[in-house]
One Martini backbone bead per residue (centre of mass of N, CA, C, O) as a GRO file, in nm:
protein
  221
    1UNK     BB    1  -7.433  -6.033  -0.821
    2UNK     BB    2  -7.393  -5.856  -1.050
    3UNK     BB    3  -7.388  -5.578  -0.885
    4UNK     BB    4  -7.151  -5.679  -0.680
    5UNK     BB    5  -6.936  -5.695  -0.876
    6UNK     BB    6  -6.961  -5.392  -0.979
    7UNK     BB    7  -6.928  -5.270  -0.718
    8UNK     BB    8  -6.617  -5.370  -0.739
    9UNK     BB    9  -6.494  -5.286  -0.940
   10UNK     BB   10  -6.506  -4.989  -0.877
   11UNK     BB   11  -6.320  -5.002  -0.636
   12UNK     BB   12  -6.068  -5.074  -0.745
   13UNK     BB   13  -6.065  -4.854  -0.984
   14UNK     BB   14  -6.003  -4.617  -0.741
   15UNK     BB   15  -5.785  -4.720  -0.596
   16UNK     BB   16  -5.579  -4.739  -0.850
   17UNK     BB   17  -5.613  -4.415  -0.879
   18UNK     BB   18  -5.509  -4.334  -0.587
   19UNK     BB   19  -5.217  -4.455  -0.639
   20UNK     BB   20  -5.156  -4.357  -0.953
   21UNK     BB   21  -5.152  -4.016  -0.932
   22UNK     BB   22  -4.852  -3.979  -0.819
   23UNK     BB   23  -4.735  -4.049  -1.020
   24UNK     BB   24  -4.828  -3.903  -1.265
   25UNK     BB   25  -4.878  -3.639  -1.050
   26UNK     BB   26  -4.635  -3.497  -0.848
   27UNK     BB   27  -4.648  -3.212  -0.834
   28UNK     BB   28  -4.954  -3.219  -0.652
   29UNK     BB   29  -4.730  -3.319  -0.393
   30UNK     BB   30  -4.653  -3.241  -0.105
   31UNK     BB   31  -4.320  -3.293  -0.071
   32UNK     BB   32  -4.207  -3.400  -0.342
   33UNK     BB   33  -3.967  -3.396  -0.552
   34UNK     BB   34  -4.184  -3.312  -0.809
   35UNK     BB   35  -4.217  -3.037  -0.662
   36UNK     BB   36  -4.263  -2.708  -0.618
   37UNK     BB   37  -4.059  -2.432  -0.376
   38UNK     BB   38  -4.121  -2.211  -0.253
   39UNK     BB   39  -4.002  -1.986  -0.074
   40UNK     BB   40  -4.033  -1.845   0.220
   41UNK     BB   41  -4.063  -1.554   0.364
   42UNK     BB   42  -3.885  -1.622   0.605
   43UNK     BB   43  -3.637  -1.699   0.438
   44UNK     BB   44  -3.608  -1.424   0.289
   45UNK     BB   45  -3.580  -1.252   0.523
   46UNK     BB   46  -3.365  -1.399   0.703
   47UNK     BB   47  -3.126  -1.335   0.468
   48UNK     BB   48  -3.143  -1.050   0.477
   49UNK     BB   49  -3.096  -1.020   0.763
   50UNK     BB   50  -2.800  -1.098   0.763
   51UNK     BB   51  -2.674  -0.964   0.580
   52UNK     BB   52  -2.695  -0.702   0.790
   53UNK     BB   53  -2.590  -0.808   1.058
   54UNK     BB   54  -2.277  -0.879   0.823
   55UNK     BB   55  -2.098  -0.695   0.717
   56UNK     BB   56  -1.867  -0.596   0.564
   57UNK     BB   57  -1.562  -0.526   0.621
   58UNK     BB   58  -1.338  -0.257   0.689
   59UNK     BB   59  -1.148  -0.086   0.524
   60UNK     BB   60  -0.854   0.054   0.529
   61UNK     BB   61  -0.670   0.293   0.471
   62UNK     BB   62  -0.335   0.303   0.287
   63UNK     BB   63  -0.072   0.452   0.404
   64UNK     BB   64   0.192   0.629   0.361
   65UNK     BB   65   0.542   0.660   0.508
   66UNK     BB   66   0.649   0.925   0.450
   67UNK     BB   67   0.366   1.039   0.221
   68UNK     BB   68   0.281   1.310   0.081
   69UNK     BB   69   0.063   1.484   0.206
   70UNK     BB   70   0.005   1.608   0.513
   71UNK     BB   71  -0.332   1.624   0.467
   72UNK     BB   72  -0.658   1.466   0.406
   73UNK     BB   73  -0.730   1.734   0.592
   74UNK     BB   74  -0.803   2.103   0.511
   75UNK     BB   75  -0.892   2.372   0.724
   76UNK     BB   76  -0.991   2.659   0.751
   77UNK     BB   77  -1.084   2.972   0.927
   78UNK     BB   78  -1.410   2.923   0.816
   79UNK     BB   79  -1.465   2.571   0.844
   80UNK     BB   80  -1.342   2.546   1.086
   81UNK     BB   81  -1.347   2.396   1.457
   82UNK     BB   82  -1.402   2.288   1.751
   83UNK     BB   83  -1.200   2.089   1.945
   84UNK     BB   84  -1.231   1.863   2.204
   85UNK     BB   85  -1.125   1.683   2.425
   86UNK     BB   86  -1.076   1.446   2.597
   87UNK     BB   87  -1.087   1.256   2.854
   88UNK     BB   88  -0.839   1.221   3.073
   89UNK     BB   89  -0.467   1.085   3.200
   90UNK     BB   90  -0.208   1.204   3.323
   91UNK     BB   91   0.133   1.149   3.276
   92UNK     BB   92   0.276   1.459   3.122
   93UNK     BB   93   0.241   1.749   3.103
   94UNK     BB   94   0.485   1.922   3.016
   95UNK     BB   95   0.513   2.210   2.903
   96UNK     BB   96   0.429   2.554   2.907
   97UNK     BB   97   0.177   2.685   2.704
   98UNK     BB   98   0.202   2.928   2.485
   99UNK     BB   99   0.048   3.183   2.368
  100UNK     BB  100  -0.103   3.107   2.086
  101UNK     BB  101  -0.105   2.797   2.063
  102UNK     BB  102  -0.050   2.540   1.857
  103UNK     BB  103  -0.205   2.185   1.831
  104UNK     BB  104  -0.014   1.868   1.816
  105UNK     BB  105  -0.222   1.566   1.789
  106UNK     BB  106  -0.118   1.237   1.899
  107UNK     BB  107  -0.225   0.920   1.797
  108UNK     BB  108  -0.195   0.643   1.992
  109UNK     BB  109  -0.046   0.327   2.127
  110UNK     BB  110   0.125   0.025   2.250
  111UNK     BB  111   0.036  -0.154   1.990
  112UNK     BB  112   0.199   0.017   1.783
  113UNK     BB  113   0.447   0.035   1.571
  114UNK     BB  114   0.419   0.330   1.415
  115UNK     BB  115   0.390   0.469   1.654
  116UNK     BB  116   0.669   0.392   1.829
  117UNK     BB  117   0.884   0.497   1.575
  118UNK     BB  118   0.781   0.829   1.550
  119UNK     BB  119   0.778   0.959   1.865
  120UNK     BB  120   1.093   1.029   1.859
  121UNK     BB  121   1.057   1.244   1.628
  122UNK     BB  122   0.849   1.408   1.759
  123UNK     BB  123   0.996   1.467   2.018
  124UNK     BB  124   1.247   1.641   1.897
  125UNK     BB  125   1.011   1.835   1.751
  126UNK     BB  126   0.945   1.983   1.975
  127UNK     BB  127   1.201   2.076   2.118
  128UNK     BB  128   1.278   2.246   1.881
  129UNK     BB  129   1.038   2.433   1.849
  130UNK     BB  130   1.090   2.532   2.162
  131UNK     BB  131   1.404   2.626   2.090
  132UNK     BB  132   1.273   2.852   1.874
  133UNK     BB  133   0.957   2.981   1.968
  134UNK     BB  134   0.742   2.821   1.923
  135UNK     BB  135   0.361   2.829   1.924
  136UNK     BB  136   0.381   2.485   2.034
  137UNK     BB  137   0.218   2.221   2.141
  138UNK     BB  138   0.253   1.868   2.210
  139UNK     BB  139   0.014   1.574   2.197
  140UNK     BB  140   0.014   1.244   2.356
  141UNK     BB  141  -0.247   1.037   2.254
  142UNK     BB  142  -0.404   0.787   2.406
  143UNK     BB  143  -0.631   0.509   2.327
  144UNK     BB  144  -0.606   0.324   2.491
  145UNK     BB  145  -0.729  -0.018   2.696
  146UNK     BB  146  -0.462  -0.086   2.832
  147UNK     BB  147  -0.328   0.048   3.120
  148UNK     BB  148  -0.053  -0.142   3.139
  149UNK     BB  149   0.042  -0.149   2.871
  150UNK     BB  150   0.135   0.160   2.863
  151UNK     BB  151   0.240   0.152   3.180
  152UNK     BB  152   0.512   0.053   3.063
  153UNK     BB  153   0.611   0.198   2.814
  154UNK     BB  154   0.644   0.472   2.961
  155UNK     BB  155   0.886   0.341   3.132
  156UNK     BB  156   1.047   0.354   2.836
  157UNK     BB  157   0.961   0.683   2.747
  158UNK     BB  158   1.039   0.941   2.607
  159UNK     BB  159   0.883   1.286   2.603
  160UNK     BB  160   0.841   1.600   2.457
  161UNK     BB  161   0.565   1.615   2.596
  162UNK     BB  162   0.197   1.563   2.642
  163UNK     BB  163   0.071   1.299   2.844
  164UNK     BB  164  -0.193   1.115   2.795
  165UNK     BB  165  -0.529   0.931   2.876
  166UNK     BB  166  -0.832   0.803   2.681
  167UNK     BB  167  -1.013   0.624   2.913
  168UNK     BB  168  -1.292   0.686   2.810
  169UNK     BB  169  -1.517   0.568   2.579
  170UNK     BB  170  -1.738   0.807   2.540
  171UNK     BB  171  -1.509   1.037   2.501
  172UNK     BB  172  -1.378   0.946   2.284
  173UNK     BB  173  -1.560   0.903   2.056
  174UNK     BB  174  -1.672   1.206   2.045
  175UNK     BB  175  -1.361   1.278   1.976
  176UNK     BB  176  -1.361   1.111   1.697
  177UNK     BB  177  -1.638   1.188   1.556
  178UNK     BB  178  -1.560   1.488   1.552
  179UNK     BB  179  -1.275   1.452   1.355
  180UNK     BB  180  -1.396   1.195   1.153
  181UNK     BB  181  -1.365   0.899   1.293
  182UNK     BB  182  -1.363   0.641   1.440
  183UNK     BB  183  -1.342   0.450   1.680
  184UNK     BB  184  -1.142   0.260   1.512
  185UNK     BB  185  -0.860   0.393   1.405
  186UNK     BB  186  -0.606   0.437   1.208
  187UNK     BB  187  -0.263   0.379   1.314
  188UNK     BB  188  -0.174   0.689   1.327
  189UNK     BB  189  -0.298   1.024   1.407
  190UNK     BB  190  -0.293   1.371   1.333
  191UNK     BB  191  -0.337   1.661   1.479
  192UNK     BB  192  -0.447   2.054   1.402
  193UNK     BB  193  -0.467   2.305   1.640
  194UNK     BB  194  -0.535   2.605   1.683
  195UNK     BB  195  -0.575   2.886   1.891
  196UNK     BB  196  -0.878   2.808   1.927
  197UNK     BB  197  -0.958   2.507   1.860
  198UNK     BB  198  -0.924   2.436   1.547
  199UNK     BB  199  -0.970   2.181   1.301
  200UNK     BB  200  -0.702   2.201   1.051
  201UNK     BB  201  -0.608   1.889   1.074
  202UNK     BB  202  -0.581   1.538   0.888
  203UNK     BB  203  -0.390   1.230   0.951
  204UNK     BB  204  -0.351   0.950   0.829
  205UNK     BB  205  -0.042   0.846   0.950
  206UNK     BB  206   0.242   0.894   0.950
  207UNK     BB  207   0.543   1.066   0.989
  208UNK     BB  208   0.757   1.293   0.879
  209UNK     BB  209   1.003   1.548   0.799
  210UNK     BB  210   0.834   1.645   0.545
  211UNK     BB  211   0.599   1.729   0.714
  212UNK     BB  212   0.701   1.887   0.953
  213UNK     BB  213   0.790   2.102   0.744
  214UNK     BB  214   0.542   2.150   0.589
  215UNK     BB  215   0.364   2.251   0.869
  216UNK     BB  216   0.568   2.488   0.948
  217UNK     BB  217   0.473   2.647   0.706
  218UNK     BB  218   0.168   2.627   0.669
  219UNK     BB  219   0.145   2.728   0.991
  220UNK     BB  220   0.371   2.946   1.094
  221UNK     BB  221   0.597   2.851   1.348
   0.00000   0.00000   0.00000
């Protein structure tokens, strides 16, 4: 009897141990709360993989309305390349371009408001220099994704210039890229095309009479 009795104590005082361990050292019990819990590799690669899906949004840069100089980017005729337009859908020829013509391409769409403020200056301006001999033709080019919205704009439009419109959207990109602007560049911008076809100026934002001054005399038109 005494040996069974001796026993049970041993086994209460197991037991006794069993229950009170993990109050003694939480810390040794997985999932409890004074446990300590390294995040695991899955949890910090997936919050770095969001980082990274989720890019902070581009800011585009904010040019003021006729001020500064002409052109944010202005190249020789050593550094200059050929800029080739992208394909287009022609909805007005304009004047017909004289021998070894400088050309000024407009990128505009119909849901810009600084674009159709400035359009009727640019179209002024085109008719002027053509009435003075100069060797220059003016291109309205639309990047519109939205044929309809355009060709409204359009029906109430004047333009003393060749009206294109940019509807491919793999040749637009190209077109764009090869420009240095991006996919979707802040509107409008100015390019400036010499007689080769090689991209001689880029304006990010509206032109006044102030630049087009300047472009006369600095491309000597």
């Amino acid at each position: 009897m005494r040996v069974l009795a001796v026993l049970i104590l041993l086994v209460a005082i197991g037991l006794l141990g069993l229950f009170a361990w993990p109050l003694i050292h939480p810390e040794a019990v997985p999932g409890s709360p004074g446990a300590r819990q390294e995040p695991s590799r899955t949890q910090r690669v997936g919050l770095a993989v969001d980082a990274e899906s989720e890019p902070e949004p581009r800011v585009e840069p904010e040019v003021s309305e006729s001020s500064g100089p002409l052109c944010d980017r202005l190249y020789d005729a050593q550094t200059a390349r050929p800029l080739a337009l992208p394909t287009v859908r022609e909805f007005s020829p304009g004047p017909p371009a004289r021998p070894n013509s400088w050309t000024f391409v407009n990128l505009w769409a119909a849901w810009c408001k600084p674009c159709k403020e400035e359009m009727p200056l640019l179209s002024s301006w085109a008719s002027e220099m053509r009435a003075r001999g100069a060797s220059l033709r003016v291109i309205f080019l639309s990047v519109d994704d939205d044929e309809r919205q355009l060709e409204r704009y359009l029906k109430s439009a004047s333009l003393a210039g060749k009206v294109v419109w940019a509807y491919e959207t793999t040749s637009r990109e190209r077109f764009l890229l090869a420009a240095g602007l991006p996919e979707s560049p802040t509107l409008p911008v100015q390019l400036i095309l010499d007689p080769l076809g090689r991209l001689r100026c880029v304006r990010v934002g509206s032109i006044g009479p102030k630049e087009l001054d300047e472009a006369t005399t600095l491309f000597k038109w």
